[in-house]
C-alpha positions in Angstrom: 19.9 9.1 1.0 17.9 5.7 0.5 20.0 3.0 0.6 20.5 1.4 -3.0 18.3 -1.7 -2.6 15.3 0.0 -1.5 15.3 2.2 -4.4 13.1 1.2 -7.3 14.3 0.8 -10.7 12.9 2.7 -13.2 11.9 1.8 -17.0 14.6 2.6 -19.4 14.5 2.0 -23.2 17.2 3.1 -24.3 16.0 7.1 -23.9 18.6 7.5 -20.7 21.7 8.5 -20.2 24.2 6.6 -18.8 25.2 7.5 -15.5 28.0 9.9 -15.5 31.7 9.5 -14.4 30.5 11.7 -10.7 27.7 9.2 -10.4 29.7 6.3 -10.6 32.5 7.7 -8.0 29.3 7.8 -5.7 27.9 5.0 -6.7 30.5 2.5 -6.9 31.7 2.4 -3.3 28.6 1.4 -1.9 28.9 -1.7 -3.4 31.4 -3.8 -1.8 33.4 -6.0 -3.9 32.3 -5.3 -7.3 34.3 -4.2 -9.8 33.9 -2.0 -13.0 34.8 -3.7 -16.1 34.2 -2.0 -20.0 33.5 -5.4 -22.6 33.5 -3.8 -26.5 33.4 -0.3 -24.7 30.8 -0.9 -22.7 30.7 -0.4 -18.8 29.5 -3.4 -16.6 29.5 -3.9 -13.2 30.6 -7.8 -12.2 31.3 -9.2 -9.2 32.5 -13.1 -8.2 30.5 -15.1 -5.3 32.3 -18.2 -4.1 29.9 -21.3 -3.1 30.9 -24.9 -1.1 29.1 -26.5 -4.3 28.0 -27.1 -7.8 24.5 -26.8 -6.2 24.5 -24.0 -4.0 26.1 -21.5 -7.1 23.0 -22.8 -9.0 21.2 -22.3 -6.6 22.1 -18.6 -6.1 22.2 -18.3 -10.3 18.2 -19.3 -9.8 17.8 -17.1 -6.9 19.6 -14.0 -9.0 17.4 -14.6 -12.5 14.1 -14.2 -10.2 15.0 -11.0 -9.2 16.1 -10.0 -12.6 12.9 -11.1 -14.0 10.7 -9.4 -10.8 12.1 -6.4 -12.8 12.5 -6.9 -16.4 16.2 -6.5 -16.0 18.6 -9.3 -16.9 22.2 -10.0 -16.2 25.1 -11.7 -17.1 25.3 -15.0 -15.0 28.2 -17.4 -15.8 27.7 -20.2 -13.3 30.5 -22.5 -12.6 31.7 -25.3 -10.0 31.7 -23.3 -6.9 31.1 -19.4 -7.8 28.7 -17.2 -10.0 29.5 -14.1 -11.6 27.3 -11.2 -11.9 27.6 -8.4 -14.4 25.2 -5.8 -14.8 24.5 -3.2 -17.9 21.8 -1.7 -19.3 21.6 -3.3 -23.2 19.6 -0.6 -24.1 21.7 2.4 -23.4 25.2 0.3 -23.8 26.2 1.5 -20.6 25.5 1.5 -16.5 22.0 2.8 -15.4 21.2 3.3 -11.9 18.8 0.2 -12.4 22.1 -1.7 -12.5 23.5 -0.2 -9.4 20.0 -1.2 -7.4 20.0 -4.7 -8.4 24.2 -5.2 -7.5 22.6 -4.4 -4.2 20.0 -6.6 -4.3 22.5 -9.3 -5.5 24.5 -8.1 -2.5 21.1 -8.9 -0.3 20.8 -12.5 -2.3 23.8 -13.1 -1.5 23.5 -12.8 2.0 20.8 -15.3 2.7 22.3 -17.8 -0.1 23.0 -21.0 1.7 26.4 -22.6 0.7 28.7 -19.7 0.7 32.3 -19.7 1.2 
């Protein structure tokens, strides 16, 4: 199986499914650390980075909306003093897509090289 952050999104306008409740029990583990949540009955997956700094979370929020818009796929980013949270849905279907899955991982990967982190 190809590892989730080398698998390529795919274009989805609100003509896919959600991924299903199997899906996500394979899914979900392989990303460490994040956490489902359902906001207005809607499924999101979030995770919280901890940073030294004011500047090094910003600087990781930056880092995360480049790869957001490298794919036409946007998060929500609450930046504060010293950690970032990411949550990732798909608007158009109201739900989790395997798009968001991919681009936890990639956050995962952006995380790793992020300079300031607890």
């Amino acid at each position: 199986m190809t590892a989730l952050h080398e698998r390529s999104c795919q274009p989805c306008h609100g003509n896919a499914s959600p991924v299903s409740d199997d899906d996500l029990k394979i899914l979900l583990p392989q990303l460490p650390g994040w956490r489902l949540e359902t906001r207005d009955g809607v499924r999101q997956l979030e995770k919280t980075y901890e940073f030294k700094n004011f500047a090094s979370a910003l600087a990781f929020t930056n880092a995360i909306g480049a790869l957001a818009e490298a794919e036409d796929h946007h998060p929500a980013l609450l930046t504060e003093w010293g950690k970032v949270t990411v949550s990732w849905w798909t608007h158009a279907i109201a739900g989790l897509h395997a798009n968001d899955f991919i681009l936890a991982a990639r956050t995962e990967g952006a995380a790793q090289q992020a300079e300031g982190r607890k």
